[in-house]
C-alpha positions as CSV (number, residue, x, y, z in Angstrom):
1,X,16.0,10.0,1.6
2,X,14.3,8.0,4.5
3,X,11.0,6.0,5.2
4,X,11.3,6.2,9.0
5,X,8.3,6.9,10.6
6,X,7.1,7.2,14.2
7,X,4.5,5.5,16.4
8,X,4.0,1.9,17.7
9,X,4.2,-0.4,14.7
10,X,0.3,-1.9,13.9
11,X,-0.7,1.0,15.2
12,X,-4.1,0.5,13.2
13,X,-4.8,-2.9,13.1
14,X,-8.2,-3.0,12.8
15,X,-10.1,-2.4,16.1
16,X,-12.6,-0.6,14.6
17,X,-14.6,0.1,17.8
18,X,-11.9,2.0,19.4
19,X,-10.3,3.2,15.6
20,X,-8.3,6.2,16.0
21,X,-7.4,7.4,11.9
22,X,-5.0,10.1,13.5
23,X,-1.6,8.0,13.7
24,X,-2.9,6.0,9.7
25,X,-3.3,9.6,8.4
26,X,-0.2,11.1,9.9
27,X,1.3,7.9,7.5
28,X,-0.2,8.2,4.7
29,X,1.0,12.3,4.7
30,X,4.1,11.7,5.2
31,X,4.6,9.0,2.7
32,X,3.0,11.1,0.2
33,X,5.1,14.0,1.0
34,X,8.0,11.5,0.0
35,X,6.6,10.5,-2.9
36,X,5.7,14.0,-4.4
37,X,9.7,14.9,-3.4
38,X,10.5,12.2,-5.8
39,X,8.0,12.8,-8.6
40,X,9.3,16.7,-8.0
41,X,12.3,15.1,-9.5
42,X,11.0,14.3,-12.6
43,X,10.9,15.6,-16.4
44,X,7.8,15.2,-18.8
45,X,10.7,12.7,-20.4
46,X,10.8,10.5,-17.2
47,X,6.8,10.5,-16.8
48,X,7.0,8.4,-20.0
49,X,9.5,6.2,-19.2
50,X,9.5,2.6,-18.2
51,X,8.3,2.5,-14.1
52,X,9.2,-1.2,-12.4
53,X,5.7,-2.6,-13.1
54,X,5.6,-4.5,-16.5
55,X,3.8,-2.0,-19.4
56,X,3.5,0.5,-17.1
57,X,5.7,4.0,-17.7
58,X,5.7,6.2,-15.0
59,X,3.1,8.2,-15.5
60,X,0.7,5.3,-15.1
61,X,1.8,4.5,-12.0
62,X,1.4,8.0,-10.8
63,X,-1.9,8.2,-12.2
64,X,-2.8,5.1,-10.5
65,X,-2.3,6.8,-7.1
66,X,-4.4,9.2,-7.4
67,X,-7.2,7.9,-9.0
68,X,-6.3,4.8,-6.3
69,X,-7.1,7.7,-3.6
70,X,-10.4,8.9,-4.8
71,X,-11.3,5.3,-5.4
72,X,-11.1,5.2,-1.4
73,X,-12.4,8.2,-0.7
74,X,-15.6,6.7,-2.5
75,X,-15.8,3.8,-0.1
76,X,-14.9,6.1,2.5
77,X,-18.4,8.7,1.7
78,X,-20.2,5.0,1.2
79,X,-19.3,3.9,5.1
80,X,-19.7,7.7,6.2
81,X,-23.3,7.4,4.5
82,X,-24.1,3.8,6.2
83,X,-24.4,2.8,1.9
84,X,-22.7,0.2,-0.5
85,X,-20.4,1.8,-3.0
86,X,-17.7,1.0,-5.3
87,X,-14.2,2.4,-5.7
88,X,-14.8,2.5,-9.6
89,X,-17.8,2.9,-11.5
90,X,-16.3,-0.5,-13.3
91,X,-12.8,-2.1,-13.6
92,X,-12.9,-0.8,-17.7
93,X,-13.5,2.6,-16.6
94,X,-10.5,2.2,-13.7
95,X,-8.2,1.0,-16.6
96,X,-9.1,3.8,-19.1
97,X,-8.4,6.5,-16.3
98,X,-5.2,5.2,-15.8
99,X,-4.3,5.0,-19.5
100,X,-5.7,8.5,-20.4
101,X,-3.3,10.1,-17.6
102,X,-0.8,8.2,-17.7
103,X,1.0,10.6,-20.7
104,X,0.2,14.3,-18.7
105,X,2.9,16.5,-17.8
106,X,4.9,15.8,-14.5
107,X,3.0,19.2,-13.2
108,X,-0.2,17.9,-13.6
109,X,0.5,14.4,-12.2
110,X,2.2,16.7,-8.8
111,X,-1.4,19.0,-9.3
112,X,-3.6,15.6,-9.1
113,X,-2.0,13.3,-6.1
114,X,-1.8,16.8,-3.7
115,X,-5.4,17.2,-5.0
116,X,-6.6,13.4,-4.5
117,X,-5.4,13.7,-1.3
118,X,-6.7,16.7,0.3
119,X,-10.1,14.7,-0.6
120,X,-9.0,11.8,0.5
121,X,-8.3,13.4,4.4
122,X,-11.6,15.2,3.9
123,X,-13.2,12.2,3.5
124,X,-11.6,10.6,6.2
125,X,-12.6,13.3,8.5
126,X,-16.1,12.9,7.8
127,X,-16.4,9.0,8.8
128,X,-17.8,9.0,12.5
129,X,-15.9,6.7,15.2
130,X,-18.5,4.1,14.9
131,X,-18.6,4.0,11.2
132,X,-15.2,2.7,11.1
133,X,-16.4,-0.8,11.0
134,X,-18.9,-0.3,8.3
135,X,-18.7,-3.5,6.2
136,X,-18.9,-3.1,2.6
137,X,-17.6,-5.2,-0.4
138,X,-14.5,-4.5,-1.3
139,X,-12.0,-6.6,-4.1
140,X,-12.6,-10.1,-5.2
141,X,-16.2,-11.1,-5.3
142,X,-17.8,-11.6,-2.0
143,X,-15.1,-9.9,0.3
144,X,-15.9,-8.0,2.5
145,X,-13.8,-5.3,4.6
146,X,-14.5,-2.8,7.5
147,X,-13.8,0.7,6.5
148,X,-11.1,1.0,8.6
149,X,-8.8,-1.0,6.3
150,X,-9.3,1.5,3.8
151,X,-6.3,3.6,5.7
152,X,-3.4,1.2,5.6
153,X,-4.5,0.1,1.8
154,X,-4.5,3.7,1.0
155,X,-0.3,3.5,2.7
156,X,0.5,0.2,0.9
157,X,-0.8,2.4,-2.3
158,X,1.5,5.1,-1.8
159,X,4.5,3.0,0.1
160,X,4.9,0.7,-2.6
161,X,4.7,2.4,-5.7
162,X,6.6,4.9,-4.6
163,X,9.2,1.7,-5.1
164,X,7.7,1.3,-8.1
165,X,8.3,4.4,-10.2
166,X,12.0,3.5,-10.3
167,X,13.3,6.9,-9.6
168,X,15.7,6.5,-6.8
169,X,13.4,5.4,-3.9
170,X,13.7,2.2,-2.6
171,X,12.5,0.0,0.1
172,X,15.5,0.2,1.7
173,X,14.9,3.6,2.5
174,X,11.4,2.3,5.0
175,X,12.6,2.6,8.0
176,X,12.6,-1.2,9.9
177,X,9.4,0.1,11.9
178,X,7.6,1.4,8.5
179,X,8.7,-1.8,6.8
180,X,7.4,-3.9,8.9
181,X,4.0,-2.1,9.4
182,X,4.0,-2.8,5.3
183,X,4.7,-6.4,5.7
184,X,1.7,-7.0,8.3
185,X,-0.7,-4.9,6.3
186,X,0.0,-6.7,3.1
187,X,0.3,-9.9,4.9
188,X,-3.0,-11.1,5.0
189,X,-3.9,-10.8,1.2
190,X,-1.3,-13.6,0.5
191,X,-2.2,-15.9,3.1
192,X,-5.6,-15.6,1.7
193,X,-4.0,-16.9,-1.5
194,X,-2.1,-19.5,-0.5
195,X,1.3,-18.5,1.0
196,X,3.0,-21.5,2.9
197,X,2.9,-21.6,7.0
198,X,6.3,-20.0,7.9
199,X,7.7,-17.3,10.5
200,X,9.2,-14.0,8.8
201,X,12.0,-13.0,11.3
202,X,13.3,-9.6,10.9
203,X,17.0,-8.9,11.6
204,X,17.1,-5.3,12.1
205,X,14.2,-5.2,14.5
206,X,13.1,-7.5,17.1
207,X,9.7,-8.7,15.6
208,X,8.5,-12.0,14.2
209,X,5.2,-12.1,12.0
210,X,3.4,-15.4,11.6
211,X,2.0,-16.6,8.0
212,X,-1.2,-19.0,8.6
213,X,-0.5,-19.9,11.9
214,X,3.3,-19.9,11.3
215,X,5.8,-23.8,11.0
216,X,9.3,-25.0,11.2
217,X,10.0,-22.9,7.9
218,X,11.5,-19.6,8.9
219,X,12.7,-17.0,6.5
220,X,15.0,-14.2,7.9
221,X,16.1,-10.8,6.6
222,X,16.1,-7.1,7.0
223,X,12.9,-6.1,7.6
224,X,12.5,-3.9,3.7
225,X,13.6,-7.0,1.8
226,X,11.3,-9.7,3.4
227,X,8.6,-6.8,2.3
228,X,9.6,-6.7,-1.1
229,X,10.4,-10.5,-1.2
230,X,6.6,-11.1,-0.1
231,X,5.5,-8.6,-2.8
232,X,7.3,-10.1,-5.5
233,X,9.4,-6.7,-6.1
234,X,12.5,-8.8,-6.0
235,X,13.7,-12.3,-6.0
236,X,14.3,-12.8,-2.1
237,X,18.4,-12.8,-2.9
238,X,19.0,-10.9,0.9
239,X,16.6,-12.7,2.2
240,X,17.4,-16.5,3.9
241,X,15.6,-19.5,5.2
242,X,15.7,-21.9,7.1
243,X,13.8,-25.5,8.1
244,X,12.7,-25.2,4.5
245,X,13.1,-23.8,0.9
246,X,12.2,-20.0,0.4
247,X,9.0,-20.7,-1.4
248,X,7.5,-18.3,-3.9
249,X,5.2,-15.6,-2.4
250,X,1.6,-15.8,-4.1
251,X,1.1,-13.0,-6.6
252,X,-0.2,-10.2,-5.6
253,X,-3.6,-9.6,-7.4
């Protein structure tokens, strides 16, 4: 298997005047195409197995992306309408989802994510270029987030629990260009919460990515493991620094 992907990395960052969703779509199909080749690998037995995240089998997990993509596509129809909305009617009824799909046949998971996303392009296709930078809250209380972010968090989504369902995939299979498109998406969230100034210095790719403004405290590594080391999906053992002690990433959420 590989992660490799094409196109400059960043290539959506954010420049929501001039937002093109084409190259963040072509993304987001591919990795889903990798991650339904991988669930097509799967019994009913496995769907109930452990996945990586704790008290989570792998049918929640696969449950989680799809109900993750309709929870986007909602915020996506809310900037396409120029209206407020929320992902999930409430963060109880998010939960329940989950839990109530998490035991259904592998077919049925496959049947759901191919079916989440088709609405989730359509609803991506519907957002005019200058909605793109519709602001609507999003996450912890008071953020807010243009509606163009909604395409890379829909990639993290996919990317990274893909990792998560512990069935042969891992991050070393990203590509160093869609690794490190992972790292600077998911970057901000844990500078937001505290992760120390440092340079992250990529060794199989000729990159460097600044955390709050950047210091003396540089932490090297192929470009898949500083992505997992920031996400907390391992414990940073291929991953060096130096000018400083590896600290420990923030958590996630």
């Amino acid at each position: 298997m590989t992660g490799g992907t094409t196109g400059a990395v960043g290539k959506f960052r954010h420049m929501s005047r001039h937002f093109d969703p084409a190259p963040a779509s072509a993304q987001i199909a591919a990795a889903t195409r990798r991650l339904l080749d991988t669930a097509r690998t799967l019994s009913d037995d496995d769907v109930r197995a452990p996945s990586l995240l704790p008290d989570w089998s792998r049918g929640h997990v696969l449950t989680h992306i799809a109900r993750n993509a309709d929870g986007l596509s909602n915020l996506l129809g809310g900037a396409a309408a120029g209206e407020q909305r929320t992902a999930y009617p409430s963060a109880e009824a998010r939960n329940a989802d989950i839990e109530a799909g998490s035991r259904r046949p592998i077919e049925e998971q496959i049947a759901d994510i191919e079916a989440t996303h088709e609405r989730f392009e359509s609803a991506v296709s519907r957002v005019r270029p200058e909605q793109w930078g519709f602001e609507q809250a999003w996450g912890s209380a008071g953020q807010t987030r243009e509606a163009s972010h909604l395409l890379e968090a829909r990639l993290r989504e996919v990317a990274i629990h893909h990792i998560d369902l512990d069935a042969g995939y891992t991050a070393a299979d990203w590509s160093p260009e869609f690794a490190l498109l992972i790292l600077r998406s998911a970057l901000p969230a844990f500078e937001a919460r505290g992760l120390p100034a440092c340079v992250m210095r990529p060794t199989d790719i000729d990159a460097a990515v600044e955390a709050n403004g950047g210091s003396a405290l540089e932490i090297s590594g192929p470009a898949h493991a500083l992505a997992t080391w920031l996400l907390g999906r391992d414990d940073g053992a291929a991953v060096t620094s130096s000018g400083g002690t590896l600290p420990t990433p923030p958590k996630w959420g």
